[in-house]
C-alpha atoms as an extended CHARMM CRD file, in Angstrom:
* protein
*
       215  EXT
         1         1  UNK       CA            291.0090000000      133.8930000000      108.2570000000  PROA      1               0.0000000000
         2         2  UNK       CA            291.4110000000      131.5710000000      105.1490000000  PROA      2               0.0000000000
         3         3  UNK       CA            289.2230000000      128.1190000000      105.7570000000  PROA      3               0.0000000000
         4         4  UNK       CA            291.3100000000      124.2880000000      104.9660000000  PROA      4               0.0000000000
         5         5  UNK       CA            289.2420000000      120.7990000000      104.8120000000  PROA      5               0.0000000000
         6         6  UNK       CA            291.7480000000      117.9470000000      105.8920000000  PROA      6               0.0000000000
         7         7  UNK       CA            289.3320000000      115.3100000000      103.9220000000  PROA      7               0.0000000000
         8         8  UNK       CA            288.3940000000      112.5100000000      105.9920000000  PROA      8               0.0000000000
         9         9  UNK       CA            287.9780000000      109.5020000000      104.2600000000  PROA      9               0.0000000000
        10        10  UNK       CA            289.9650000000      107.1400000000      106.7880000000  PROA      10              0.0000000000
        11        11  UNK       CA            293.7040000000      107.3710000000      105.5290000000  PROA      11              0.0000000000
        12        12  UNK       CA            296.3900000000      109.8130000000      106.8360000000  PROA      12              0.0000000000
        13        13  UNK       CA            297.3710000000      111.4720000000      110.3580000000  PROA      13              0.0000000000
        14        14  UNK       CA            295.1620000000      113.8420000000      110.1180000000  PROA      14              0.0000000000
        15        15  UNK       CA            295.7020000000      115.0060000000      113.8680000000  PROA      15              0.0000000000
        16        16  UNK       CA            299.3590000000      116.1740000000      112.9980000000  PROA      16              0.0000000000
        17        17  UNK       CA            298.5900000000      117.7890000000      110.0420000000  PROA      17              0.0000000000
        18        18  UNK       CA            295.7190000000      119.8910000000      111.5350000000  PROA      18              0.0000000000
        19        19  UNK       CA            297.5140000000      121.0890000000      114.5120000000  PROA      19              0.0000000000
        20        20  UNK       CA            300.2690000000      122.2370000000      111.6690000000  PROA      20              0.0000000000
        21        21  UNK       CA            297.7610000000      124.2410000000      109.4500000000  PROA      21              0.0000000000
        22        22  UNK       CA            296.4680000000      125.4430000000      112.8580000000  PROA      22              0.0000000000
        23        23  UNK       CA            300.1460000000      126.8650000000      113.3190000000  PROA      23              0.0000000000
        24        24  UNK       CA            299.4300000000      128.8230000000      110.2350000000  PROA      24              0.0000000000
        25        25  UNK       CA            296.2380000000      131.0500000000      111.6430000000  PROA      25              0.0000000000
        26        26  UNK       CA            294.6440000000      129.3500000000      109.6620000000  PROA      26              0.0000000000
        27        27  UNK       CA            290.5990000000      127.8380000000      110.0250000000  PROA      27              0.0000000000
        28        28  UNK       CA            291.0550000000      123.9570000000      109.8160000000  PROA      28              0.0000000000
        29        29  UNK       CA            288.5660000000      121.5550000000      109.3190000000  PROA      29              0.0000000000
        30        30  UNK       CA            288.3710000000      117.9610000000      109.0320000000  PROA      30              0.0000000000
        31        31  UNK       CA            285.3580000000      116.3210000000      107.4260000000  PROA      31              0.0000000000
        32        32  UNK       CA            284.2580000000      114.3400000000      104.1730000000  PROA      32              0.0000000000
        33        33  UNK       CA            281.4390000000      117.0000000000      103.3800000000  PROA      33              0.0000000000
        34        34  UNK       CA            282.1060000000      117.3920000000       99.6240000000  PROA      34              0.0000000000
        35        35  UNK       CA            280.2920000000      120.8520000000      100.0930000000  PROA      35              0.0000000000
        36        36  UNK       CA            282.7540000000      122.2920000000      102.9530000000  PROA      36              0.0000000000
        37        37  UNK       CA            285.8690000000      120.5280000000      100.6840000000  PROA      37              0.0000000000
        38        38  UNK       CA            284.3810000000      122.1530000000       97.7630000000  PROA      38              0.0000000000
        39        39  UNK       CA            284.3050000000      125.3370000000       98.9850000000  PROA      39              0.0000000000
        40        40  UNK       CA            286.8750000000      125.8180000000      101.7010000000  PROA      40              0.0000000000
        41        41  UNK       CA            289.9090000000      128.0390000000      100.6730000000  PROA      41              0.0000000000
        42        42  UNK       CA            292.6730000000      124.7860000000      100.7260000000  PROA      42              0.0000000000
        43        43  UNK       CA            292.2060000000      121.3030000000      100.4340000000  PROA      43              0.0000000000
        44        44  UNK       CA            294.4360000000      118.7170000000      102.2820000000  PROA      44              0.0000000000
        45        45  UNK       CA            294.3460000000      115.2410000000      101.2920000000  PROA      45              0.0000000000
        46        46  UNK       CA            296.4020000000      113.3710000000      103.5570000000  PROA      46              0.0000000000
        47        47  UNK       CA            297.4630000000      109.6320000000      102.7340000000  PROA      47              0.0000000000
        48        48  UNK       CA            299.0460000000      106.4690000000      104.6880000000  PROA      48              0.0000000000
        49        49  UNK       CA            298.8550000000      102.9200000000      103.5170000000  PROA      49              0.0000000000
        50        50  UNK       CA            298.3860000000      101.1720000000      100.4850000000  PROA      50              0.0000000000
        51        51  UNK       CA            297.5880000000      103.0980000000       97.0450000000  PROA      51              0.0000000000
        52        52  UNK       CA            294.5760000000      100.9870000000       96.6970000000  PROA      52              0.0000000000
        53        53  UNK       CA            292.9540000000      101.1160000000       99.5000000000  PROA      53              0.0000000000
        54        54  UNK       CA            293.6360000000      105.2700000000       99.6830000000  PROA      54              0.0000000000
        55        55  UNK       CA            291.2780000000      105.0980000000       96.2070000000  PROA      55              0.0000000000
        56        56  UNK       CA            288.7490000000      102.8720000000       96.9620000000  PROA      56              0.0000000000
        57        57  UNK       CA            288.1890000000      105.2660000000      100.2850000000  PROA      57              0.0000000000
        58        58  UNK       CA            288.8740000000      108.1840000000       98.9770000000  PROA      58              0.0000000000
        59        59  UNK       CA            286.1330000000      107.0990000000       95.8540000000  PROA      59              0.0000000000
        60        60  UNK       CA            283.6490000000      105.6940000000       98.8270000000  PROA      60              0.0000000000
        61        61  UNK       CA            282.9960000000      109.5830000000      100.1310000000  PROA      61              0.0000000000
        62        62  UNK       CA            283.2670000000      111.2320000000       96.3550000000  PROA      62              0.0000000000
        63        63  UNK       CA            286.2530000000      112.1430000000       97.2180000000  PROA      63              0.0000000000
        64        64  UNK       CA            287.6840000000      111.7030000000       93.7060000000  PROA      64              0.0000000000
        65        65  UNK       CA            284.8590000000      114.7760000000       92.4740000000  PROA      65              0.0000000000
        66        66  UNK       CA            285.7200000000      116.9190000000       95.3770000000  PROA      66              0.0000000000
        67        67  UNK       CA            289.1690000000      117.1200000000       93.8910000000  PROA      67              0.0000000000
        68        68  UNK       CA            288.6620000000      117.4430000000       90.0680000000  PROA      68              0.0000000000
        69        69  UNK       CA            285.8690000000      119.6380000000       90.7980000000  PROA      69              0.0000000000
        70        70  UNK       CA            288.2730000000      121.8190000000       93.1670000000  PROA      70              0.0000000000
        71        71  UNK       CA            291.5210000000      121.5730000000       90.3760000000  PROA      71              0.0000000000
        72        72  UNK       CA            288.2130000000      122.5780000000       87.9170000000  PROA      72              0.0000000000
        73        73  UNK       CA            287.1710000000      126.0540000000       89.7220000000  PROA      73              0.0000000000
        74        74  UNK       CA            290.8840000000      126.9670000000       90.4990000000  PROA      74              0.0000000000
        75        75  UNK       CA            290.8760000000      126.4480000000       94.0490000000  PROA      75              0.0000000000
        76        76  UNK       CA            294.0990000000      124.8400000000       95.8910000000  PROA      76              0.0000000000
        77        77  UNK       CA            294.8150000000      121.4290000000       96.6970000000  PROA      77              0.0000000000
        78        78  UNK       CA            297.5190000000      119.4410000000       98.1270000000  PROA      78              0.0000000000
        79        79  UNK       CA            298.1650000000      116.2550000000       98.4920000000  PROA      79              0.0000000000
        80        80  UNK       CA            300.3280000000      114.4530000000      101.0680000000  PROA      80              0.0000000000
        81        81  UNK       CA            302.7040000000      111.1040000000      101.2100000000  PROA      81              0.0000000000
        82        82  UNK       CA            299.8840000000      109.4130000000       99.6030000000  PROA      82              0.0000000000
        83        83  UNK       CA            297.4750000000      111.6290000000       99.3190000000  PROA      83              0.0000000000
        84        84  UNK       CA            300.1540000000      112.3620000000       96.3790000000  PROA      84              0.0000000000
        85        85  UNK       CA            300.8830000000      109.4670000000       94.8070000000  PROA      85              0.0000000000
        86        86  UNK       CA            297.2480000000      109.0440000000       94.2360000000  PROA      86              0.0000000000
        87        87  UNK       CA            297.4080000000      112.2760000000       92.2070000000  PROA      87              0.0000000000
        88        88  UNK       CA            299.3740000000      110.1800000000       89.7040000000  PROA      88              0.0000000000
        89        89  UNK       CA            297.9350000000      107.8460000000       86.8330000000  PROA      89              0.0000000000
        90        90  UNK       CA            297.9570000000      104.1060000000       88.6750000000  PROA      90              0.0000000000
        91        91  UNK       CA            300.1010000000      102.5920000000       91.2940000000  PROA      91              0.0000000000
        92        92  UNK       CA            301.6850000000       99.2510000000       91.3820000000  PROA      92              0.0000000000
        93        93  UNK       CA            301.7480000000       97.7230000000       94.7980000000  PROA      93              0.0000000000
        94        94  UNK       CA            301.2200000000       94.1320000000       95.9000000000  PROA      94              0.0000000000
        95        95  UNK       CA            300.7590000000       92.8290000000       92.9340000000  PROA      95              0.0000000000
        96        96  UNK       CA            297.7410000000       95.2570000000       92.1320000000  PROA      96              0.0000000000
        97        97  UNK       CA            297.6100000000       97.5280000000       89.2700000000  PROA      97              0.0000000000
        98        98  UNK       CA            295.4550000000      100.7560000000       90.6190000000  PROA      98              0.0000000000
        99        99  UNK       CA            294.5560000000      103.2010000000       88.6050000000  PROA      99              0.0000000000
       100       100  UNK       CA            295.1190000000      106.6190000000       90.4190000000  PROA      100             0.0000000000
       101       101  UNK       CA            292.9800000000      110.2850000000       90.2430000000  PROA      101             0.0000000000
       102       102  UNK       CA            295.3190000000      110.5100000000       86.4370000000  PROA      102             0.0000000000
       103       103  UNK       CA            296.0100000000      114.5660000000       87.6250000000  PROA      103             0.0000000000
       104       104  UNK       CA            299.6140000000      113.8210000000       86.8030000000  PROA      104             0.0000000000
       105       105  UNK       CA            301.2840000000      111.1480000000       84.3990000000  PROA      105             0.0000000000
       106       106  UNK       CA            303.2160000000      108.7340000000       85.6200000000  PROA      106             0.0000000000
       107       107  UNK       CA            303.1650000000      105.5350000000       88.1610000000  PROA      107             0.0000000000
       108       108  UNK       CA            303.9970000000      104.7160000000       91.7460000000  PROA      108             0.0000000000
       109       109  UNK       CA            305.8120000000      101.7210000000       92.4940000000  PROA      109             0.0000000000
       110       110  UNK       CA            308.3230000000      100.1330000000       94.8040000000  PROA      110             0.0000000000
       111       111  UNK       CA            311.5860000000      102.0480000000       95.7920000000  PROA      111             0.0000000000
       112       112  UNK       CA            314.3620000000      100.5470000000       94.4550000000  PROA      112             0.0000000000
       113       113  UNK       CA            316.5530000000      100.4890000000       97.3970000000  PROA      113             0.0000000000
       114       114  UNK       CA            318.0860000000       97.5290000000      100.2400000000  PROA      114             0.0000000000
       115       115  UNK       CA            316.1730000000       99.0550000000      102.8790000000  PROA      115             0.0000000000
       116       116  UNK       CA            312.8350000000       99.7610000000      102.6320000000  PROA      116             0.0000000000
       117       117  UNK       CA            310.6730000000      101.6070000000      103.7430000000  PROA      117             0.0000000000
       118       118  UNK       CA            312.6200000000      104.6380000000      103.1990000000  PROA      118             0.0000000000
       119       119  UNK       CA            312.1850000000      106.3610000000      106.8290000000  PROA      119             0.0000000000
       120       120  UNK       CA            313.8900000000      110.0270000000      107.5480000000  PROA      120             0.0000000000
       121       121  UNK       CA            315.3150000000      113.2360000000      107.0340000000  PROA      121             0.0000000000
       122       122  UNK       CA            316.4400000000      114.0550000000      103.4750000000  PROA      122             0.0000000000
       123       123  UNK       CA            316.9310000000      117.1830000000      101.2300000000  PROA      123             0.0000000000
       124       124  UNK       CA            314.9270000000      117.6980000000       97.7890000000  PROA      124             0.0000000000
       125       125  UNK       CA            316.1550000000      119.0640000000       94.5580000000  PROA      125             0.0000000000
       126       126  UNK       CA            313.6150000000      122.2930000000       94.4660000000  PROA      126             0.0000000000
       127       127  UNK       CA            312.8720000000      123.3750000000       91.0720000000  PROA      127             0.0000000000
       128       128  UNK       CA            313.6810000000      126.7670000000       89.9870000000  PROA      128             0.0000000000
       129       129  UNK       CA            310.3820000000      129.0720000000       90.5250000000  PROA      129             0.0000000000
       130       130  UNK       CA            308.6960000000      126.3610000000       93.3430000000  PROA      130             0.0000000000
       131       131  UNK       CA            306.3360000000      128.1510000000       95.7370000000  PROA      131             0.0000000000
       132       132  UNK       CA            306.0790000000      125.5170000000       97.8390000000  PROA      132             0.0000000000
       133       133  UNK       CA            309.6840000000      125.2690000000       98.6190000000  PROA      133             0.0000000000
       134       134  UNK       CA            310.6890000000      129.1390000000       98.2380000000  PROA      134             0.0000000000
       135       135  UNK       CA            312.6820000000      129.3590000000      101.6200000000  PROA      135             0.0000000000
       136       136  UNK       CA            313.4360000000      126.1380000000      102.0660000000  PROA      136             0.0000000000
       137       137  UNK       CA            315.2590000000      124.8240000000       99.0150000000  PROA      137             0.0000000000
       138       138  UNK       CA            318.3720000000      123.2010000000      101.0770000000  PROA      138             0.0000000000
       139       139  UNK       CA            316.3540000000      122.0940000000      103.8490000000  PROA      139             0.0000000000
       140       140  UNK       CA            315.4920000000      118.3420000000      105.0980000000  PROA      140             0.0000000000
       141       141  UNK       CA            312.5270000000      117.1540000000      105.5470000000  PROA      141             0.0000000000
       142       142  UNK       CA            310.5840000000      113.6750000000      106.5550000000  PROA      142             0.0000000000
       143       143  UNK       CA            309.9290000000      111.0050000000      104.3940000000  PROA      143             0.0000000000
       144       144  UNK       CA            307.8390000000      107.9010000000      105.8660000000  PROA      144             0.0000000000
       145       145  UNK       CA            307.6030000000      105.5130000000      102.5330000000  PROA      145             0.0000000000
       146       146  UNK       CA            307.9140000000      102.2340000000      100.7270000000  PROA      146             0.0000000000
       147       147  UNK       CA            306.6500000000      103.4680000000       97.1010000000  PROA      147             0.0000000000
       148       148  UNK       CA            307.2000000000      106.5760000000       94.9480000000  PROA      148             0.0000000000
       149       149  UNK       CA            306.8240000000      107.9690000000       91.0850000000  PROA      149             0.0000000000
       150       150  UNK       CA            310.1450000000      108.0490000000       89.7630000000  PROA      150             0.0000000000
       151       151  UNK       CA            308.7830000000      110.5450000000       86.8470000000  PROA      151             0.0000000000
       152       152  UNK       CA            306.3160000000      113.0250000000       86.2740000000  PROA      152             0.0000000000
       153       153  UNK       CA            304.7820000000      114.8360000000       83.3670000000  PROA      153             0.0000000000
       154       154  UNK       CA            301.4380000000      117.1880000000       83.3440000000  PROA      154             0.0000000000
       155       155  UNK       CA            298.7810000000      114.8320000000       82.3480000000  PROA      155             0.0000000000
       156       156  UNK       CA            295.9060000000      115.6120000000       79.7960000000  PROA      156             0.0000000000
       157       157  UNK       CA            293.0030000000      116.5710000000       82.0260000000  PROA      157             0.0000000000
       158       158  UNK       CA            290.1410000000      117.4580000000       78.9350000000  PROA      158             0.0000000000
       159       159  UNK       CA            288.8110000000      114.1380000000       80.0190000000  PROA      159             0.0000000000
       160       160  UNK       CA            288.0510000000      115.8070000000       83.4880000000  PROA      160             0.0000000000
       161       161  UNK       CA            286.8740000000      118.6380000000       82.0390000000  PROA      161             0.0000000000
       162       162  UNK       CA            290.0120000000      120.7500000000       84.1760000000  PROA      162             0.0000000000
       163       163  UNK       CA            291.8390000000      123.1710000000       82.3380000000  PROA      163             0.0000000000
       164       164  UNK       CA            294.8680000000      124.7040000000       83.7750000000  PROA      164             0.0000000000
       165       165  UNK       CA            295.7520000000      127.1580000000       81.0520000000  PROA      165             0.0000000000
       166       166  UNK       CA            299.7640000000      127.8120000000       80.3850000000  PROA      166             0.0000000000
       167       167  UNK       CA            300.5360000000      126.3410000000       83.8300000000  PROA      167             0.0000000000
       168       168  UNK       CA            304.0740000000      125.1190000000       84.0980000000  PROA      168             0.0000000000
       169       169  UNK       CA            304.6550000000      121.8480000000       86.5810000000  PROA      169             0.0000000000
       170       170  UNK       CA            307.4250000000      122.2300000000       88.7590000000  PROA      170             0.0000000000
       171       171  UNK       CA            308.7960000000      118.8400000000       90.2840000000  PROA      171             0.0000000000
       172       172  UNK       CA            311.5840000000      118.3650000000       93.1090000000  PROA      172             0.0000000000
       173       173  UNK       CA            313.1860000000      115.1110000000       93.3470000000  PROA      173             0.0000000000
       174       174  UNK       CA            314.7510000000      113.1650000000       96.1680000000  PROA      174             0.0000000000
       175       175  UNK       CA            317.4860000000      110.7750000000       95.9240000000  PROA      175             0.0000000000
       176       176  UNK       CA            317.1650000000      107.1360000000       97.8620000000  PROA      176             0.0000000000
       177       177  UNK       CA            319.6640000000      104.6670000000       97.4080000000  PROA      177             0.0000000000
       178       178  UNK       CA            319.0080000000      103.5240000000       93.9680000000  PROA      178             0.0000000000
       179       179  UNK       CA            315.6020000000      105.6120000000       93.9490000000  PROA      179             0.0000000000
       180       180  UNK       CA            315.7970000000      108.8630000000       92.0140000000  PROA      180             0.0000000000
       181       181  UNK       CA            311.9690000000      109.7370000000       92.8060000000  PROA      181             0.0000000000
       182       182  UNK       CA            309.4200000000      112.1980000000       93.1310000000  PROA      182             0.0000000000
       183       183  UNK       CA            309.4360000000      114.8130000000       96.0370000000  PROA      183             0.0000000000
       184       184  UNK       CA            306.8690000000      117.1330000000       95.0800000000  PROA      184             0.0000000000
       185       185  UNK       CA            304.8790000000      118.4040000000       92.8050000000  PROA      185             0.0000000000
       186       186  UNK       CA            303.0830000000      122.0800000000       91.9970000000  PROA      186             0.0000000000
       187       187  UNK       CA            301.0870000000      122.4920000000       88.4740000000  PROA      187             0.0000000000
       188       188  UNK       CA            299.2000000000      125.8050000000       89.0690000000  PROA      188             0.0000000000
       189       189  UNK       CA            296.3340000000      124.8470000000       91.8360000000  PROA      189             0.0000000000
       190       190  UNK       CA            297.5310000000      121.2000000000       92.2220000000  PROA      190             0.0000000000
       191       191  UNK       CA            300.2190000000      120.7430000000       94.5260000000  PROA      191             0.0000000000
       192       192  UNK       CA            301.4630000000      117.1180000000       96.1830000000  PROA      192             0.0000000000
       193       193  UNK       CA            304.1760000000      116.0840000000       98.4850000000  PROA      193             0.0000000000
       194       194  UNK       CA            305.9740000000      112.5830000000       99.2590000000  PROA      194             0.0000000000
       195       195  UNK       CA            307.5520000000      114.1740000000      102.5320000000  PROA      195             0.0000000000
       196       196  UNK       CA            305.0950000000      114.9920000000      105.3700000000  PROA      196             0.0000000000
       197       197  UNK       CA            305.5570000000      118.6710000000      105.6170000000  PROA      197             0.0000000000
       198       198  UNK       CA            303.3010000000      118.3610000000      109.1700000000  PROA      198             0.0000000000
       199       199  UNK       CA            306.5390000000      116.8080000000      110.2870000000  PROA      199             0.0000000000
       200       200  UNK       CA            309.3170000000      118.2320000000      109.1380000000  PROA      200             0.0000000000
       201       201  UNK       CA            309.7430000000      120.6780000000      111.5800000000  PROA      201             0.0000000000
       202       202  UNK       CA            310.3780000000      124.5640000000      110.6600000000  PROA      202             0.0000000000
       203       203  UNK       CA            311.2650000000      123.6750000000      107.3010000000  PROA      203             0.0000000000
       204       204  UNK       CA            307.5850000000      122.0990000000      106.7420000000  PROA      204             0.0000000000
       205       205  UNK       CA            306.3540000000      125.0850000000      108.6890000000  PROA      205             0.0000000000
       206       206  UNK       CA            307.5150000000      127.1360000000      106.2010000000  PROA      206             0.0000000000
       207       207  UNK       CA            306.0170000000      124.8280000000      103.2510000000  PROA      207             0.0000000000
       208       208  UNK       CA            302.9480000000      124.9460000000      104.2770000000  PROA      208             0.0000000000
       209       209  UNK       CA            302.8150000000      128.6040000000      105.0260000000  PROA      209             0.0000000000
       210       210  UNK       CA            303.9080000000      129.2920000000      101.3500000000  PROA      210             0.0000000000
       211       211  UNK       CA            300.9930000000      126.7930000000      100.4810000000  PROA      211             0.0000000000
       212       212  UNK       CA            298.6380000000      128.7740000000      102.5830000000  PROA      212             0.0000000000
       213       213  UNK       CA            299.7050000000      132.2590000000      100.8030000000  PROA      213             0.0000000000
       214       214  UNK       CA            298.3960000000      131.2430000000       97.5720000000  PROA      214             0.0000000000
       215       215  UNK       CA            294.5590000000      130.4160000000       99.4100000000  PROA      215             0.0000000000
């Protein structure tokens, strides 16, 4: 049975998500241990509330280091809602400039849209070759957010010491009123998602088992 840490550093429903990954025979965890995140099979970092305070915890229990050194050995991690945005360079949000875990280039800020936060079901433009959408590529699933990255391009990570070889990223977008943003994300071990997958039904059943076939 393949082993997943949900990392605990105080931000994200971590109770939904784990009874999902359960769902998936799969050995789920949830601490902060950077030892058992190091070395389980996935990584889960989950992610509600403000960009800045999601850092500044997730930095608090070396949180930060349990991920590059993860994306560094080759082993799996994804991040959710924002437990994906923080994946990005910085994030803009209350007036606060952030700067993010820089594993992909671009910046998170404020949907553009007359209602916000942006709260439901919507489909994703899946990129041709995604594994974590294979399955599911016309299906909805369940957003929960107020900011997003609106563009995405693979970051240089020599500075981390992380080198993902020929890797291609492959990025699905979702459209929100006048939001054309960022979905998800997959760049050989690194995946993310905007949408919680833990509850979006079969379709995020399916995600997350195509997630778990690459452990």
């Amino acid at each position: 049975m393949k082993s997943v840490v949900v990392f605990d550093y105080g931000f994200g429903n971590v109770r939904s998500m784990m009874r999902a990954l359960a769902n998936q025979d799969l050995d789920v965890t949830l601490t902060s241990d950077y030892r058992k995140a190091l070395e389980a099979d996935g990584l889960v970092v989950p992610g509600v509330g403000a960009f800045g305070a999601c850092m500044q915890g997730l930095r608090k229990v070396n949180g930060d280091n349990v991920i590059y050194d993860r994306l560094r050995a080759g082993r799996p991690v994804l991040g959710v809602c924002v437990g994906e945005q923080i994946m990005f360079t910085r994030g803009t949000e209350h007036d606060l400039d952030t700067p993010g875990l820089q594993l992909i280039d671009g910046e998170v800020s404020r949907l553009d849209a007359d209602v916000v936060p942006h709260i439901g079901w919507d489909t994703v433009d899946a990129p041709e070759g995604s594994v974590l959408l294979n399955g599911v590529e016309g299906e909805r699933f369940y957003f929960v957010h107020s900011y997003a990255a609106f563009t995405a391009a693979p970051a240089d990570l020599t500075q981390f010491d992380i080198d993902l070889g020929d890797a291609e990223q492959k990025v699905a977008f979702c459209d929100y009123s006048r939001s054309h943003f960022v979905a998800s994300y997959e760049r050989g071990p690194l995946f993310a998602t905007q949408f919680h997958p833990e509850k979006s039904a079969q379709a995020g059943a399916r995600l997350l088992a195509n997630w778990a076939a690459v452990l």
